[in-house]
LUMKELUM-362084 format. One record per residue (C-alpha): residue in one letter; x, y, z. Coordinates in steps of 0.5 Angstrom, whole numbers, padded with zeros to 4 digits. Last residue first. Layout:
BEGIN
{pt 'A'; {X; Y; Z}}
...
***
This chain:
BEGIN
{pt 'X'; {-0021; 0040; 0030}}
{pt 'X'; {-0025; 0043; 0026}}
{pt 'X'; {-0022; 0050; 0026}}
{pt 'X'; {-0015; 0047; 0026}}
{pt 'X'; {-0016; 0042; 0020}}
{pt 'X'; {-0019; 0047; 0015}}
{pt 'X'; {-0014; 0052; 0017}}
{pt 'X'; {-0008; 0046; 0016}}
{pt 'X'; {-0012; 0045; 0009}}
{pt 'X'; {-0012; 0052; 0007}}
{pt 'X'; {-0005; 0054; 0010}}
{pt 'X'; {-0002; 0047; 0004}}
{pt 'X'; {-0001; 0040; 0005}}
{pt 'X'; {-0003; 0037; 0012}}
{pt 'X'; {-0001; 0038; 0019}}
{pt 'X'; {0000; 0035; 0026}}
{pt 'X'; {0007; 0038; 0026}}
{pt 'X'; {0009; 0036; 0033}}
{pt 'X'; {0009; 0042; 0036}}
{pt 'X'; {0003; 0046; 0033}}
{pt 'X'; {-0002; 0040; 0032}}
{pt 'X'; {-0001; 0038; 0039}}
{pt 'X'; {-0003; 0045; 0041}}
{pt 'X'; {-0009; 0046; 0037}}
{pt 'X'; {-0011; 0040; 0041}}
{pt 'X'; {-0009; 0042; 0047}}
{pt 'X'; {-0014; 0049; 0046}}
{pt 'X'; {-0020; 0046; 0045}}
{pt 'X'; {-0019; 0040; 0050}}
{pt 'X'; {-0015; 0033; 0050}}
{pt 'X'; {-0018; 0026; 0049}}
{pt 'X'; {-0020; 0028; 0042}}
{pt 'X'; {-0011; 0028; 0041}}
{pt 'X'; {-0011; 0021; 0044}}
{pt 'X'; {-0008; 0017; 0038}}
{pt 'X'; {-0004; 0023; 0035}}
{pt 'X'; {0000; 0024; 0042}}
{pt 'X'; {0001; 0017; 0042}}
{pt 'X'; {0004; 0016; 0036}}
{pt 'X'; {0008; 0022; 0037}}
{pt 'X'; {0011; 0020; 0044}}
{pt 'X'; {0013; 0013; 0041}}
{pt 'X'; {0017; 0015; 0035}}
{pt 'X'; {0021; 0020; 0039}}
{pt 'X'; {0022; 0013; 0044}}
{pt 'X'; {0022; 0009; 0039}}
{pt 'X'; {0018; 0004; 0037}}
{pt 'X'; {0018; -0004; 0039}}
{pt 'X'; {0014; -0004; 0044}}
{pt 'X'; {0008; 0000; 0042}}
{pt 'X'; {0008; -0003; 0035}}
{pt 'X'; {0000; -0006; 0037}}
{pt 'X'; {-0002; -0002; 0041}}
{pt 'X'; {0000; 0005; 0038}}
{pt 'X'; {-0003; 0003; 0031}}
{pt 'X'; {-0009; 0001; 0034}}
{pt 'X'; {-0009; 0009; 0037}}
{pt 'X'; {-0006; 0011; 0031}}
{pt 'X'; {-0012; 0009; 0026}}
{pt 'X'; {-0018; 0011; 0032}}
{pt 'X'; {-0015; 0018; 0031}}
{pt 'X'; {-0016; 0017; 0024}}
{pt 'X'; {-0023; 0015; 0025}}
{pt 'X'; {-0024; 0021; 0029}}
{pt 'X'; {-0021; 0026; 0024}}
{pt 'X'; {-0025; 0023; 0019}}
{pt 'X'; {-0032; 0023; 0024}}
{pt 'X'; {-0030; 0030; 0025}}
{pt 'X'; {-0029; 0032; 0017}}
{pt 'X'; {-0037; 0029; 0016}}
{pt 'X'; {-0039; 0033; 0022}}
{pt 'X'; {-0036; 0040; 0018}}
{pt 'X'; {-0038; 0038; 0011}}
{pt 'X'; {-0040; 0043; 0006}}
{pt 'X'; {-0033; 0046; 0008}}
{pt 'X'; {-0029; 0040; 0008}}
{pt 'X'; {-0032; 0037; 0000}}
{pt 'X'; {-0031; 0044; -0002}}
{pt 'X'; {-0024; 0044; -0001}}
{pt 'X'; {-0024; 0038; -0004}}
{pt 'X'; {-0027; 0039; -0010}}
{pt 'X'; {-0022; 0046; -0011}}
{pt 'X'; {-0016; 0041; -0010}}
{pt 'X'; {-0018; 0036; -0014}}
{pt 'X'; {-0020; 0029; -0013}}
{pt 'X'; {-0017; 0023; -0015}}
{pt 'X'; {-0020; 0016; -0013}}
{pt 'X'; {-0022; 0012; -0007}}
{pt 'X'; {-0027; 0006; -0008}}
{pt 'X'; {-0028; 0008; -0016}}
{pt 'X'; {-0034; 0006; -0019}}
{pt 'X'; {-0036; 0012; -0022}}
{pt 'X'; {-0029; 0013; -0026}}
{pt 'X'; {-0022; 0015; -0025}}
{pt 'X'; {-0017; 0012; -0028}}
{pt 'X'; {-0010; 0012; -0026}}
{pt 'X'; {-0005; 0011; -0032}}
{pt 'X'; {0001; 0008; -0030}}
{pt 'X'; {0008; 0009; -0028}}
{pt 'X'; {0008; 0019; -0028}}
{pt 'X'; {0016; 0020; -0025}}
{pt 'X'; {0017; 0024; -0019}}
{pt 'X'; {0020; 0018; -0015}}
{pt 'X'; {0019; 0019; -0008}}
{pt 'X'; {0021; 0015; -0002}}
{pt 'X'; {0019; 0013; 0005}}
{pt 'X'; {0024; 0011; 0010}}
{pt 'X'; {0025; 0006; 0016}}
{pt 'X'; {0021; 0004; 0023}}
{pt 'X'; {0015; 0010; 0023}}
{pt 'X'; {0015; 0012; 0017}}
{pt 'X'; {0016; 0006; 0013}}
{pt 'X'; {0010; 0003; 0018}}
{pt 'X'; {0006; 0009; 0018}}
{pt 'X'; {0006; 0009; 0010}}
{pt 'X'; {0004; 0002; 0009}}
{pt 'X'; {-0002; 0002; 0013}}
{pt 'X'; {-0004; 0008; 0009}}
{pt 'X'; {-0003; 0005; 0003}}
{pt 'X'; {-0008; -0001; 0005}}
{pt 'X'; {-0013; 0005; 0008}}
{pt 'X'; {-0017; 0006; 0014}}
{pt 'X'; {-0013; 0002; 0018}}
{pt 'X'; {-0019; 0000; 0025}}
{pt 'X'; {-0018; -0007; 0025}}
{pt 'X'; {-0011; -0008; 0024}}
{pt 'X'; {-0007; -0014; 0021}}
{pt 'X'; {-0002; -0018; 0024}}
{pt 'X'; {0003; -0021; 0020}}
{pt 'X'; {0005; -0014; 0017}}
{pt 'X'; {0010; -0012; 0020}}
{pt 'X'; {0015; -0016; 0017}}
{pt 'X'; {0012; -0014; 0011}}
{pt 'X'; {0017; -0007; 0012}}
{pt 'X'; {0023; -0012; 0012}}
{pt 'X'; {0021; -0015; 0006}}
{pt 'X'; {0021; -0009; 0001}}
{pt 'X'; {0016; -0003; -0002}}
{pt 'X'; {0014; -0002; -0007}}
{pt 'X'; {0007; 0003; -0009}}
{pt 'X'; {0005; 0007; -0014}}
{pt 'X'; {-0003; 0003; -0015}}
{pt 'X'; {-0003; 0005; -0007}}
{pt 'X'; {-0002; 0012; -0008}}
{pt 'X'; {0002; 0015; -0002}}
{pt 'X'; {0001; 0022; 0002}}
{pt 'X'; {-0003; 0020; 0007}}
{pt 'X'; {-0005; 0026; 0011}}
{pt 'X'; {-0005; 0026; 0019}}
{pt 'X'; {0000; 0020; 0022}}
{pt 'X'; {0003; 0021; 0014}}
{pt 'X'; {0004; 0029; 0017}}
{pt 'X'; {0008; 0027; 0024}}
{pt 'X'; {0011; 0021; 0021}}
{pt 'X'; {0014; 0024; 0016}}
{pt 'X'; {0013; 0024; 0009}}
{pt 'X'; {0013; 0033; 0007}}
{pt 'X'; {0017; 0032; 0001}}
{pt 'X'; {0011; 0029; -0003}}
{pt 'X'; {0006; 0035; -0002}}
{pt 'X'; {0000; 0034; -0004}}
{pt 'X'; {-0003; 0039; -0009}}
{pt 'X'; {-0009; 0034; -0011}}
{pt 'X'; {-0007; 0036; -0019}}
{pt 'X'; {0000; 0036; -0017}}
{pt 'X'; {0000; 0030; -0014}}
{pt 'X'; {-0004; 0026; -0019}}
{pt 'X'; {0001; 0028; -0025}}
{pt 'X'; {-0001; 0029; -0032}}
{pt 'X'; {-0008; 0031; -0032}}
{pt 'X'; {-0015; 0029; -0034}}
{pt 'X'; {-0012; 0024; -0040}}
{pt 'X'; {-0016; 0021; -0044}}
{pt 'X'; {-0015; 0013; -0041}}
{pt 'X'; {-0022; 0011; -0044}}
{pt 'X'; {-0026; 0011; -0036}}
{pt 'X'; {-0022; 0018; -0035}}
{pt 'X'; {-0014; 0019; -0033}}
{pt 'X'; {-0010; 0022; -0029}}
{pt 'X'; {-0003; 0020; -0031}}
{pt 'X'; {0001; 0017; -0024}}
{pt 'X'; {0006; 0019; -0019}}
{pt 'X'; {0011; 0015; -0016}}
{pt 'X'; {0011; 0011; -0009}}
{pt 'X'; {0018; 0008; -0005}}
{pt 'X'; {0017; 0005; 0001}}
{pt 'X'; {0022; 0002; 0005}}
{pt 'X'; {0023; -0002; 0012}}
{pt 'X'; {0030; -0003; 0015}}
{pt 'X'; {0034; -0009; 0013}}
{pt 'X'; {0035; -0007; 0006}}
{pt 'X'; {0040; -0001; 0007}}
{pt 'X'; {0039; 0007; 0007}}
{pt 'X'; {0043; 0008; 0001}}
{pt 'X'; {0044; 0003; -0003}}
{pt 'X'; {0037; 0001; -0001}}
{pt 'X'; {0034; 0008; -0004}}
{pt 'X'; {0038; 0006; -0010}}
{pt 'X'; {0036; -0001; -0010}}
{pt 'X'; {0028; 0002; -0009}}
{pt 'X'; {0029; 0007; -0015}}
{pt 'X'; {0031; 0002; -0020}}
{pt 'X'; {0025; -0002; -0017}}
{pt 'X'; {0020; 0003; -0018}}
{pt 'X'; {0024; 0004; -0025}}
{pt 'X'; {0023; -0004; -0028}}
{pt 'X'; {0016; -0004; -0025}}
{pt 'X'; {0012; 0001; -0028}}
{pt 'X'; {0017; 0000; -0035}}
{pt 'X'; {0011; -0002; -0039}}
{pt 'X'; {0006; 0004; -0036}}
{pt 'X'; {0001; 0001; -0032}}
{pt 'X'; {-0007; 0002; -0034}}
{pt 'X'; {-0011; 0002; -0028}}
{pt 'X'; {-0018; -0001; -0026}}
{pt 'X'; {-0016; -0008; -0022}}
{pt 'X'; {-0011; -0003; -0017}}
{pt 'X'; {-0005; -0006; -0017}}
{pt 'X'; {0000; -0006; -0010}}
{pt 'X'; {0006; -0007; -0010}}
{pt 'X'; {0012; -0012; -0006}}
{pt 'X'; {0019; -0014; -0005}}
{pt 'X'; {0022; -0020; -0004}}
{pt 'X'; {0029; -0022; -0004}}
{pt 'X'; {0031; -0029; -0006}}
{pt 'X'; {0037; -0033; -0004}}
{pt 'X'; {0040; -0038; -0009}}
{pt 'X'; {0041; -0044; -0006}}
{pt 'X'; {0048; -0047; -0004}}
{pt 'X'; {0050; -0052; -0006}}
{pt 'X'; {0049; -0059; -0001}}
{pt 'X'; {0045; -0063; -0006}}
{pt 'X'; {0044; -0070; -0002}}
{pt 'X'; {0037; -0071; -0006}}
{pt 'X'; {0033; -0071; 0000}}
{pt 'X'; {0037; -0064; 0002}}
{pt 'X'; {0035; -0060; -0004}}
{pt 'X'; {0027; -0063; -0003}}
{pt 'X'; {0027; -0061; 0004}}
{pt 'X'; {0030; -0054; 0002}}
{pt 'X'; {0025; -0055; -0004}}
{pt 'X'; {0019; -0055; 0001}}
{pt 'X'; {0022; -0049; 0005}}
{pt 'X'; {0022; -0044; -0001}}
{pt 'X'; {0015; -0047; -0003}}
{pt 'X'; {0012; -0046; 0005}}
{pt 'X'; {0015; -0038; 0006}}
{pt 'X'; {0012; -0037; -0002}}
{pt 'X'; {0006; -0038; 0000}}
{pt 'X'; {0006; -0035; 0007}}
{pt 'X'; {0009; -0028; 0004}}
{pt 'X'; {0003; -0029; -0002}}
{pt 'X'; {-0001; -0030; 0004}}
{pt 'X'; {0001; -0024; 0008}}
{pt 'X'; {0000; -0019; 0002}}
{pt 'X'; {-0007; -0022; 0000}}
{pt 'X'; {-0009; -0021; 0008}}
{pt 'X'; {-0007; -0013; 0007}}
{pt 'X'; {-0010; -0011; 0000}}
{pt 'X'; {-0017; -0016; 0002}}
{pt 'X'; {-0016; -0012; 0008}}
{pt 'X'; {-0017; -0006; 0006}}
{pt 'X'; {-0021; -0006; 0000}}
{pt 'X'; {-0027; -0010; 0003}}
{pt 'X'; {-0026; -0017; 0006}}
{pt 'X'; {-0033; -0020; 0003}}
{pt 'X'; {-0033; -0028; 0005}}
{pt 'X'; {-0030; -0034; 0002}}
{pt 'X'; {-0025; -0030; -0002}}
{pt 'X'; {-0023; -0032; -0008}}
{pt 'X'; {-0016; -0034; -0010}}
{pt 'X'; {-0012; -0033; -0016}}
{pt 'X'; {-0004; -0034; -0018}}
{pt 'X'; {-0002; -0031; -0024}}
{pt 'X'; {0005; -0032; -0026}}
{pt 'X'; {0007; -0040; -0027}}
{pt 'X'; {0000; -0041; -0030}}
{pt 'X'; {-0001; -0036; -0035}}
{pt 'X'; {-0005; -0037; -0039}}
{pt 'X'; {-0010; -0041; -0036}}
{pt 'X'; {-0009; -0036; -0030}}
{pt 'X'; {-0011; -0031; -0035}}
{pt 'X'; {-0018; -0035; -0037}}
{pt 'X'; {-0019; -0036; -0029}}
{pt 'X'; {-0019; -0028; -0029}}
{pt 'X'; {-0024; -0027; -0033}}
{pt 'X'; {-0029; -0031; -0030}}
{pt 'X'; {-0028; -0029; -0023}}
{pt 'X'; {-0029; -0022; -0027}}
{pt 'X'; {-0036; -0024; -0030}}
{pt 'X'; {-0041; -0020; -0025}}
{pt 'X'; {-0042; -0021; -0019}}
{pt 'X'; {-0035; -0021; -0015}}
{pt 'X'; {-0034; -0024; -0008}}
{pt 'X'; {-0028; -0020; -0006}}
{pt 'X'; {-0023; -0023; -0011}}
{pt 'X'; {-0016; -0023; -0009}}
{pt 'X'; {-0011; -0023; -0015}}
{pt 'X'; {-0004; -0026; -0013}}
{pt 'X'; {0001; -0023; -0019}}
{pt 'X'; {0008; -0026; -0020}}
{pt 'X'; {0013; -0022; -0022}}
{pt 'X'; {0020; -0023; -0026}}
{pt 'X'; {0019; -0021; -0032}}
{pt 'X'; {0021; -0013; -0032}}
{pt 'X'; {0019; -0010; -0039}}
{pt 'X'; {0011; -0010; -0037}}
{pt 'X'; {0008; -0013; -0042}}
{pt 'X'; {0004; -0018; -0038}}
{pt 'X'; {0004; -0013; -0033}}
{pt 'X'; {-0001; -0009; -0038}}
{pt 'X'; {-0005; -0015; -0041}}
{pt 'X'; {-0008; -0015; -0033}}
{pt 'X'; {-0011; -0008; -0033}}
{pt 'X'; {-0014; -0008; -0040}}
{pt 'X'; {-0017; -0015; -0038}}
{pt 'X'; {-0020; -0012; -0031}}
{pt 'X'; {-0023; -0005; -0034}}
{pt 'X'; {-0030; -0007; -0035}}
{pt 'X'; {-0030; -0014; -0031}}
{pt 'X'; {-0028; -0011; -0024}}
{pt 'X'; {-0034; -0013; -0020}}
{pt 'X'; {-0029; -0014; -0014}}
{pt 'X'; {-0022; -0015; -0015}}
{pt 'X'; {-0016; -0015; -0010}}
{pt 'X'; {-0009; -0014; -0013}}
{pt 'X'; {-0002; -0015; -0010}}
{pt 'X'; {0003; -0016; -0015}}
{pt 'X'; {0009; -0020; -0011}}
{pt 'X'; {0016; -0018; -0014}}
{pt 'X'; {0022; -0023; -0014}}
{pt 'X'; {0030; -0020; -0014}}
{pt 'X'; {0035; -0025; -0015}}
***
C-alpha cells in the first residue's frame, strides 16, 4: 500500500489557503493524508484550517508550532513528525494485533512524501502522475535508494491567469543537468513538485541549520546517495503573488537582479558554500568517495584563491544553467 504525506507549512495564508486545500480534496489518488504546520500566523489561517480538520478528520492533520520556525524548517521538521506519527501508530496496532492473538501478516506500507505550498492551486491528477513517474523511477533504479522525482508547474498570477505555461522554461533552468555538482550550485527543484520515497527520509532525522532551501535539501540528498527524476508535465498552478517567499523569476529579471547586485550574489555563493560545508559534516562518513571529494571541494571553494576557485568550478562542473549565468558566476566568485 502506497501512502503519501503532504507536507504544507502555513504562515498568513488566509487569501489563498481555502482554494489550496479544496484542490487535494479532489484530487483523484486518495490515499494521502496532509500534516499542516502553522508558523505562528496572524491572520485567519488557524481558523480555517480547524474547519478542514472538522471535515475532514482522518486526513488532515494539524499542528501549530510553538515558536516561528521559518519556511525551511517548518518544511523539514514537518516531514520528520509525520514520519514519527506514523512510526508510533504502526507500532501501537502491532501491539494491539498481538494482544488479540492475530498472528497475519500486516499489510506493509510504503511511505512517500510531497511538499504543498499554502498559495497553489494543484491540478486533479498532481499526486496520481508523480507517483506513476516514482514506480517507474523505483522500477528502475529500486526502492532502497533515495529518489526524487519533481514536474513542472503552470506560472500563475494571484487569480490563477496564467503567465506561463511552464516554470522551467520560463526560468531557462535545465532539468537534464541534476548532479550533484551543478545541484550543490543551482537547485533545480520546485519544492510544491516534489515526491520523494522513504529511503530518501532516512536522511532527514536530523535537521540542518545552514540548508538554504527545503527542496534544496532534498536535492543534495537524492543526489548525493540516489537519483533525482524529471517529469516534464505541468501538476499545479504555481501562483505568484507579493506575498510569496520564494517565487518564479524570469530569466531577464534574473540577470538584472545579479548584475545590480554584486555583494548581494557574494553573500549567496557564501550561504551556499556554508549549505555544503553542513552537508559535508553531517553525511561525511556515509558518502562516497567521488561524492565526498565534490562535497568537500564546494564547501571550502571561498578558502582557495582567485585562480583555484575558477579552477574547481571547471573540474568538477560548479555550474549553473546556461554561458550567462556560469560567466555571472566565474566573475563573482
Amino acid at each position: 500500500m502506497n501512502r503519501v504525506n503532504i507536507i504544507m507549512a502555513t504562515y498568513n495564508g488566509e487569501k489563498y489557503i481555502r482554494e489550496q486545500l479544496e484542490s487535494i480534496l479532489k484530487n483523484t489518488y486518495k490515499n494521502w493524508k496532509l500534516w499542516i504546520f502553522d508558523d505562528g500566523s496572524a491572520d485567519d489561517t488557524k481558523g480555517i484550517i480547524e474547519e478542514y480538520v472538522r471535515r475532514q478528520p482522518d486526513k488532515i492533520m494539524f499542528q501549530q508550532n510553538n515558536r516561528n520556525k521559518g519556511v525551511t524548517l517548518n518544511f523539514l521538521e514537518g516531514v520528520q513528525y509525520a514520519a514519527d506519527f506514523n512510526r508510533r501508530l504502526q507500532e501501537e496496532a502491532g501491539r494491539l494485533e498481538e494482544a488479540d492473538g492475530d498472528d497475519s501478516e500486516p499489510v506493509p506500507v510504503m511511505d512517500y512524501y510531497m511538499f504543498c505550498d499554502q498559495d497553489d492551486v494543484w491540478m486533479t491528477d498532481k499526486i496520481d502522475k508523480t507517483m506513476i513517474q516514482m514506480k517507474k523511477v523505483e522500477k528502475k533504479y529500486g526502492q532502497d535508494i533515495p529518489l526524487a522525482v519533481f514536474t513542472d508547474a503552470l506560472v500563475v498570477d494571484s487569480n490563477l491567469n496564467i503567465l506561463n505555461r511552464s516554470f522551467y522554461k520560463s526560468s531557462k533552468l535545465d532539468t537534464r543537468k541534476v548532479d550533484l555538482p551543478h545541484i550543490m550550485m543551482e537547485n533545480k527543484l520546485i519544492g510544491c513538485t516534489v515526491m520523494f520515497n522513504e529511503s530518501l527520509r532516512k536522511y532527514m532525522t536530523v535537521q540542518p541549520i545552514n540548508a538554504r532551501y527545503h527542496d534544496w535539501w532534498v536535492a543534495l540528498i537524492a543526489a548525493t546517495f540516489g537519483k533525482i527524476n524529471f517529469l516534464p508535465t505541468v501538476t499545479l498552478f504555481y501562483r505568484q503573488h507579493g506575498g510569496n517567499v520564494v517565487g518564479n523569476q524570469n530569466f531577464l529579471s534574473y540577470i538584472h537582479d545579479r548584475v545590480s547586485s554584486l555583494e548581494k550574489q557574494k553573500e549567496v555563493i557564501y550561504k551556499t558554500a556554508l549549505q555544503a560545508d553542513e552537508f559535508y559534516r553531517m553525511f561525511e562518513s556515509e558518502m562516497p568517495i567521488r561524492q565526498k571529494l565534490q562535497v568537500y571541494s564546494m564547501a571550502n571553494i571561498l578558502n582557495q584563491n582567485w585562480i583555484k576557485r575558477r579552477h574547481l568550478v571547471l573540474k568538477f562542473g560548479f555550474m549553473k544553467t546556461g554561458v550567462l549565468r556560469n560567466l555571472g558566476l566565474l566573475y563573482i566568485l
